[in-house]
N, C-alpha and C positions, 0 to 999 in steps of 0.2 A: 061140435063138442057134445059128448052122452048126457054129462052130468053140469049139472049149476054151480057143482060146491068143491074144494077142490084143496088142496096143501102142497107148498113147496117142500123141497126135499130138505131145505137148509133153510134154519132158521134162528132168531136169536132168542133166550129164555123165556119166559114170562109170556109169549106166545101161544095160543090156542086155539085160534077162532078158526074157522074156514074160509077160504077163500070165495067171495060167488063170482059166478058171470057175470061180466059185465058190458055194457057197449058203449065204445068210446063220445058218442053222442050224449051218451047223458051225462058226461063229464065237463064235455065242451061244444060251445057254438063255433062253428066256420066260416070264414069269408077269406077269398082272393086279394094280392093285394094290387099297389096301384100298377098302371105301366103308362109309365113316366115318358113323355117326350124328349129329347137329346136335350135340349135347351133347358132342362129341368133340373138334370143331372152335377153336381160339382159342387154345389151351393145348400144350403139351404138345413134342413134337418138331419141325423142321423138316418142312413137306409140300410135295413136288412135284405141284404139280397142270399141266394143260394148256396155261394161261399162261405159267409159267415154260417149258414144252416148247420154245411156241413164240417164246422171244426170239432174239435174233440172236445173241450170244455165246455160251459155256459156260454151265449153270447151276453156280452156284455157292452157299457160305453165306451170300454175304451179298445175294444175289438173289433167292433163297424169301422171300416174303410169307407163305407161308401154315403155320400151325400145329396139330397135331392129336395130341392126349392118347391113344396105345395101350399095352399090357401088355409085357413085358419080351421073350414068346413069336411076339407081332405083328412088334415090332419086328426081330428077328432075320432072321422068315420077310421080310420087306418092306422090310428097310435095302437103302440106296443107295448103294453104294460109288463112289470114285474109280474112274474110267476106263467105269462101268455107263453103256450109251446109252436112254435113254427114248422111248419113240413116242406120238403122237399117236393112240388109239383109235380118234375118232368124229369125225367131223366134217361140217357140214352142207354143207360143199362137196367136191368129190370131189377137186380139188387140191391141198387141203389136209390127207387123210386120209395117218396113218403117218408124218407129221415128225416130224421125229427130233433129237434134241440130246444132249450130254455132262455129265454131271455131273462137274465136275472139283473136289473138294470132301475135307475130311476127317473131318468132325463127319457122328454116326451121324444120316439122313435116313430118313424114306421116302415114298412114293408114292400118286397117288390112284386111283381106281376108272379114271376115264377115261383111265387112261396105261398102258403094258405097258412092262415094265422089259425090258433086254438085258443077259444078265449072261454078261462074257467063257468058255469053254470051252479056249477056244484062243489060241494068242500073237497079239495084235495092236495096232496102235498105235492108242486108242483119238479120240483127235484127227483122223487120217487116216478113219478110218470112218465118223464123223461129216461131213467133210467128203464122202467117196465116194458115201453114202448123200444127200446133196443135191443130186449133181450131173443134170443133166437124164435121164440115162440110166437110173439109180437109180430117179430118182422116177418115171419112166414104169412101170419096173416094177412099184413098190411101187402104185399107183395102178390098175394095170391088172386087180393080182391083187384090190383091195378089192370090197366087198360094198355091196349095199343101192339103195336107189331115190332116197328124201326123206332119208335119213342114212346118210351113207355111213362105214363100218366095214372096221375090220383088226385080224385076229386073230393070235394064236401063232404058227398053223399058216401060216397067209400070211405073215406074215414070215418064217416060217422058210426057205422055197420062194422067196425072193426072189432072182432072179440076178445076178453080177455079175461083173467082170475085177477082179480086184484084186491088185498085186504083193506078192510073201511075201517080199522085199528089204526086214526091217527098218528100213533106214539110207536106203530111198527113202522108206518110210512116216514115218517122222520128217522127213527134207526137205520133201516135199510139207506135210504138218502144220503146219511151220515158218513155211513161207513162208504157205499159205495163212491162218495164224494173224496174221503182220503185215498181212495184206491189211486183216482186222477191225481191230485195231487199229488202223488210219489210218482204218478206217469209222468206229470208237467216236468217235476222238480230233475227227472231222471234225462230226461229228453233236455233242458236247458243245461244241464253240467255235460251232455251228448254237446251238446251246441259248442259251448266255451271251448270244450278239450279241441276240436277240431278249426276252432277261432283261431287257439291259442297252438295249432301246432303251423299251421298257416302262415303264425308270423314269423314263427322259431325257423319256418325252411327259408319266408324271404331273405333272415338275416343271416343262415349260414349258407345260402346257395350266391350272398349277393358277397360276402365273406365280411361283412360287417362281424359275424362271431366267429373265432377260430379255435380249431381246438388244437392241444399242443400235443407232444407224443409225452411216451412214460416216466421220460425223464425232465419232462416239464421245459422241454425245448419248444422252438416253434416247429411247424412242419416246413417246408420247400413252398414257393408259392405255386399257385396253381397252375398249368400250360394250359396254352390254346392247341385244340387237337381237332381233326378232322375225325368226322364219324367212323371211316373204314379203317381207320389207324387205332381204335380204341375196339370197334365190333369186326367179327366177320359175320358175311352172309351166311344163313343156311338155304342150300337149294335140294338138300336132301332129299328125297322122295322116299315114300310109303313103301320100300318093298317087302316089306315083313306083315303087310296087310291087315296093320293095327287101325281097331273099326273106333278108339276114344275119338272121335269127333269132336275138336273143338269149339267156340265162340268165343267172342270178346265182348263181359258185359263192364259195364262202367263203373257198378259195386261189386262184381264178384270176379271181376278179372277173366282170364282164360278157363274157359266152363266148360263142361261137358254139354253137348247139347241136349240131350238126355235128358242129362239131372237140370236145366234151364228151360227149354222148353218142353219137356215132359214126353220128347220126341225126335228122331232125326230130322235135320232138313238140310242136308245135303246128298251128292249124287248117289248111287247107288256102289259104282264102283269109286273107292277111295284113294283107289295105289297110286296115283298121280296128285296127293296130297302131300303139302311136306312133314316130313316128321320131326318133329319138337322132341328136346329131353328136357329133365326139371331143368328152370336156371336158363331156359332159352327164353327168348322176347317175338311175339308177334306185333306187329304192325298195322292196323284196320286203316285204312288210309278212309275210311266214311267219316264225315264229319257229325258229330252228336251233342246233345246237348253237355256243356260243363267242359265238351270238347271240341272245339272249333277245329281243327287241324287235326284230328283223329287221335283214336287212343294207342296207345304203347303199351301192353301188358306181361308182364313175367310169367312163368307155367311155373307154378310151384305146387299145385293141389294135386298133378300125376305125374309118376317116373314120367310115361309118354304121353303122348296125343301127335293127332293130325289136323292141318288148317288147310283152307284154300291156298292157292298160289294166288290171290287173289291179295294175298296178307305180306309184307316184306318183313322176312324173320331174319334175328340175327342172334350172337352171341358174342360175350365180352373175352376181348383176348387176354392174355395170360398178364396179369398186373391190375386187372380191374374189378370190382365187384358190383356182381349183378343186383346187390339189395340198395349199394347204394343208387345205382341207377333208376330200378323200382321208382326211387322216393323222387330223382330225380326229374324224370319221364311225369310221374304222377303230377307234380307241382307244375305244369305245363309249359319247363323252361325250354322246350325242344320249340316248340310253337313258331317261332318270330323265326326262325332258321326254316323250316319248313312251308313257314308263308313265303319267303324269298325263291323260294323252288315250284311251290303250288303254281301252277299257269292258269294265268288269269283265264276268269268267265269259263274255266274247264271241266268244273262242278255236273256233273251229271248223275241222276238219280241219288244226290249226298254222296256220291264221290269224289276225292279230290286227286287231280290230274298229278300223280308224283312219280319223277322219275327215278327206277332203282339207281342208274349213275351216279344225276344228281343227289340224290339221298346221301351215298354213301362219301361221293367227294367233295362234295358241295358246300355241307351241313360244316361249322363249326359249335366246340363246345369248351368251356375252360372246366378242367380235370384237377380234383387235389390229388396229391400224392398217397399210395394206399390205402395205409395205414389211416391218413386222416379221413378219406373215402368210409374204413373200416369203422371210424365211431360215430362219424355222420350216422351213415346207418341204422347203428346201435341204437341210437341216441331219439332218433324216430320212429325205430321200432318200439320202443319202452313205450311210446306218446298212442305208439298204436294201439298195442297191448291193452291200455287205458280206456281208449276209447271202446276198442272190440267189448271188453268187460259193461263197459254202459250200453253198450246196444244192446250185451245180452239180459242185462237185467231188464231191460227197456220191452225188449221181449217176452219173456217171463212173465212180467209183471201184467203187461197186456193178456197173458194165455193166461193168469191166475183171474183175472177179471172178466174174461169171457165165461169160464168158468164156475163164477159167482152168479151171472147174469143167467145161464141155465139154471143153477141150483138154488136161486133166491127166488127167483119166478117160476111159476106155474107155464 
């Protein structure tokens, strides 16, 4: 860095000083923490390990998960006091080495092998330093000075040589602290009514997929009870093929449904020639028979983001015959009520590279499903999609809100 002295671009009134250089050394002492033997583990004190490092808030008491039995002499040399900032030692990505967090806590803690503790020397607001030390300029630092090839490491000594602008105006350090501390809490607050909406639409499918809730039609009748239907009675297969040599290359991801591979991996990765793909219209269903996390029995996904696309044959696609609808299926499919019918088919020990052994026959004749009658199908749907709508809306403030604070974190710091 040219100069010693130095002003962020944003800042709040009554503000003027310069910013100087500064080196994280002379903010804070460093020491490694313990590494604990198995037998040590479960019991004993609060333990900060790397997980807790890396969450999004402060750590705090009631955030450590982890527990670990030492001597009255350990604990002294490796308590974690209020306002001590923790780093991230190792890590297997290099963008991720040296994160950094606050314990803001008052019960005696300590720490684990993989974390190096920062223990104040000097006055400073530890909220703001945590926040400073996140901000893009920080981390390029911290990142730049680490070590290693296949696992990437930061030590004492590198942190302590870490540079940065940081204002010695108390009463700015607290401000910044402040504000950027409600910033998180409207992230926390946003992300937990995230959480509820999708608790709560969870229950809403067990009780109207299990028919414990039913809806009635416009004349406040009841609907028809539901049938038992076989799969191929409700879908038919597509075996269509690609011959119009449409290049939308599908996937199936698990948040974003039928994707373009493209616009997901930022790349093709399938064959070169496609025309032996099947062709999808909006409203058709592919099949990934791979087993994935949240998905034991593979996912089901609807094509609604393109008129077309093309998938492997590798995928068993279908489409709902004339009396059924494809959204409430969506909801259906999603809530994992295909599963237990699919396990009955899946051939045992068949699993190969997370593939599960399914036959298109059996699929189609095999699978049973109990079906409401349209119309009631029609506000199922409705009625989940409004919960979705909901949800979609909090992820994107949830987003936003994230991009207005990374944002801050440039323009508050140097």
């Amino acid at each position: 860095m040219s100069s010693n002295i130095a002003e962020p671009k944003l800042r709040f009134n009554n503000f003027s000083n310069t910013w100087q250089l500064e080196t994280l050394g002379t903010f804070y002492a460093f020491k490694n923490g313990i590494n604990a033997d198995k037998e040590q583990y479960g019991h004993g004190y609060k333990f900060i390990n790397v997980l807790d490092v890396l969450q999004d808030l402060p750590i705090s008491e009631q955030t450590i998960g982890g527990l670990v039995k030492v001597d009255d002499k350990t604990l002294i040399r490796n308590a974690v006091e209020n306002g001590d900032l923790l780093f991230q030692r190792s890590s297997e990505t290099r963008e991720d080495v040296g994160t950094s967090n606050v314990y803001l806590g008052h019960e005696a803690v300590v720490f684990g092998g993989f974390v190096i503790r920062g223990k104040p020397i000097r006055q400073v607001n530890a909220v703001y330093m945590n926040y400073l030390l996140k901000s893009s300029k920080a981390r390029k630092e911290i990142v730049t000075k680490s070590g290693g090839s296949t696992r990437y490491n930061v030590g004492q000594a590198t942190l302590s040589a870490v540079e940065f602008f940081c204002s010695c105006d108390e009463d700015e350090q607290q401000k910044i602290a402040e504000f950027l501390t409600s910033v998180d809490s409207k992230i926390s607050q946003l992300t937990e009514k995230h959480r509820l909406l999708k608790e709560y639409k969870k229950g809403v499918m067990q009780q109207l997929f299990s028919q414990q809730i039913r809806f009635k039609d416009d004349d406040g009748k009841a609907f028809p009870g539901w049938e038992e239907k076989h799969f191929g009675n409700v879908f038919g297969r597509i075996v269509s093929k690609n011959k119009e040599n449409n290049q939308n290359v599908l996937t199936i991801s698990a948040q974003k449904g039928l994707i373009s591979q493209l616009e997901y991996f930022n790349k093709s990765v399938s064959a070169k020639d496609v025309s032996g793909y099947y062709l999808l219209n909006k409203g058709d269903f592919a099949y990934n028979k791979s087993y994935s996390q949240g998905y034991p029995m593979g996912a089901i996904k609807l094509l609604k983001r393109y008129e077309k696309g093309v998938v492997s044959t590798l995928y068993i696609c279908f489409r709902p015959k004339k009396g059924y609808c494809e959204s409430f299926f969506e909801q259906y499919f999603d809530a994992g009520l295909l599963n237990r019918e699919i396990a009955k088919i899946a051939q045992e020990g068949a699993r190969n590279h997370g593939l599960l052994n399914v036959s298109v026959k059996e699929f189609f004749d095999d699978i049973k499903m109990y079906v409401p009658h349209l119309k009631e199908q029609q506000k199922i749907a409705q009625f989940l999609q409004s919960i979705d709508k909901k949800i979609d809306a909090v992820a994107l403030q949830i987003e936003q809100t994230k991009l207005f604070k990374k944002g801050l974190l440039q323009q508050m710091f140097v």
